[in-house]
N, C-alpha and C positions, 0 to 999 in steps of 0.2 A: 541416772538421768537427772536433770533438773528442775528444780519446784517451780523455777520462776517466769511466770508467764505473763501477757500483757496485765500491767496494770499493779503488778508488785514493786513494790516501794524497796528500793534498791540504795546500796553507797556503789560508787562508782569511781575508779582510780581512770584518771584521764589526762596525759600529758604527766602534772606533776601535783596537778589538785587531785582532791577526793569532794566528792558532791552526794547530796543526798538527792535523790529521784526517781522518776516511774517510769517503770518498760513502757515503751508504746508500740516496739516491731522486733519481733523476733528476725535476725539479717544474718543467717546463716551462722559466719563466726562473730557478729557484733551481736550486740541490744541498740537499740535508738534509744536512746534513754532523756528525759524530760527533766531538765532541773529547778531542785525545786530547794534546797540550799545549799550552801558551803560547808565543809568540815575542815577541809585542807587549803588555803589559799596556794595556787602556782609558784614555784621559785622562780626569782626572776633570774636573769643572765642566760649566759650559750649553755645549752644542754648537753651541749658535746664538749664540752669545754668544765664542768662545773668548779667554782672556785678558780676560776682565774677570770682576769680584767683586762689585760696587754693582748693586744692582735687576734681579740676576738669583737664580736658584734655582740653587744649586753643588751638582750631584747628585755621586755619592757612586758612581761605576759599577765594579761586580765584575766582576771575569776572570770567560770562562763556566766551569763548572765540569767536570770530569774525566767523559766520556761523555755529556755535555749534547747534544742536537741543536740544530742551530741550521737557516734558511731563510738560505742565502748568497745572493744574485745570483749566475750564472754568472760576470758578466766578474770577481767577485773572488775566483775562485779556479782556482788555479795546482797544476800537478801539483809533488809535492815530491818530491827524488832526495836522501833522506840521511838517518840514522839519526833515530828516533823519542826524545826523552828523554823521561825519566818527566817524568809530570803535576808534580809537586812540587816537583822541581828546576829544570824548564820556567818557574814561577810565580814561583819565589825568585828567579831572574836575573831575568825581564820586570820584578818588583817592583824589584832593586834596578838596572837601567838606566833605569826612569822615574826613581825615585828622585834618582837620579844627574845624569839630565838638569834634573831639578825645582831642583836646587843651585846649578847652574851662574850662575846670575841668582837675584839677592835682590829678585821683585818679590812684591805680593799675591795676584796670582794662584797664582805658583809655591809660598807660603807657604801659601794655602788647599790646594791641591792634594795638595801635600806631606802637611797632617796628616789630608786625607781617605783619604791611602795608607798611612799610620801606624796607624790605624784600622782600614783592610781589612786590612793586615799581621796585626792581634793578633788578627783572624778566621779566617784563613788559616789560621796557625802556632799558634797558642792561645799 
């Protein structure tokens, strides 16, 4: 069985980010889970689509936000044993190692992707 019960400080795979946060309700097959940083920023574009640009919808997807709940799955979420960073500083790295990763290769994809985080960046940070 599981150790993790309300109130344990969890990472959490959600969509395409990973978040640092705490159970708040046990929901049968989910956690309600509380977030409380980033680890992983969301890839942006069509999920069903990944790496392509032509005849799909390039959504535009936000980190959840600082105390947001979310409905995890149980199996994507992991007890975490290590310091909590703030929400802030959590978003600015996850933003600038997608970032980073987005560089690495000059395709259209990673160029759409790129100025969709360019974007969320000037919302983030003002």
């Amino acid at each position: 069985m599981s150790d993790i019960q309300n109130g344990t400080i969890v990472t959490a795979h959600y969509k395409t980010g990973i978040y640092i946060g705490e159970v708040m309700e046990d929901r049968n097959r989910f956690y309600l889970v509380k977030v409380l940083a980033v680890q992983k920023h969301p890839m942006q574009g069509d999920l069903h689509n990944p790496g392509k640009t032509e005849n799909v919808f390039f959504h535009q997807r936000k980190a959840l936000s600082y105390n947001e709940k979310a409905n995890v799955q149980k199996e994507a979420v992991k007890a975490y044993d290590g310091e909590i960073p703030s929400y802030e500083e959590s978003l600015k790295n996850a933003v600038l190692a997608l970032k980073t990763k987005l560089t690495r290769r000059e395709t259209e994809f990673n160029q759409s992707a790129k100025q969709q985080l360019d974007d969320l960046e000037s919302h983030y940070f003002g």
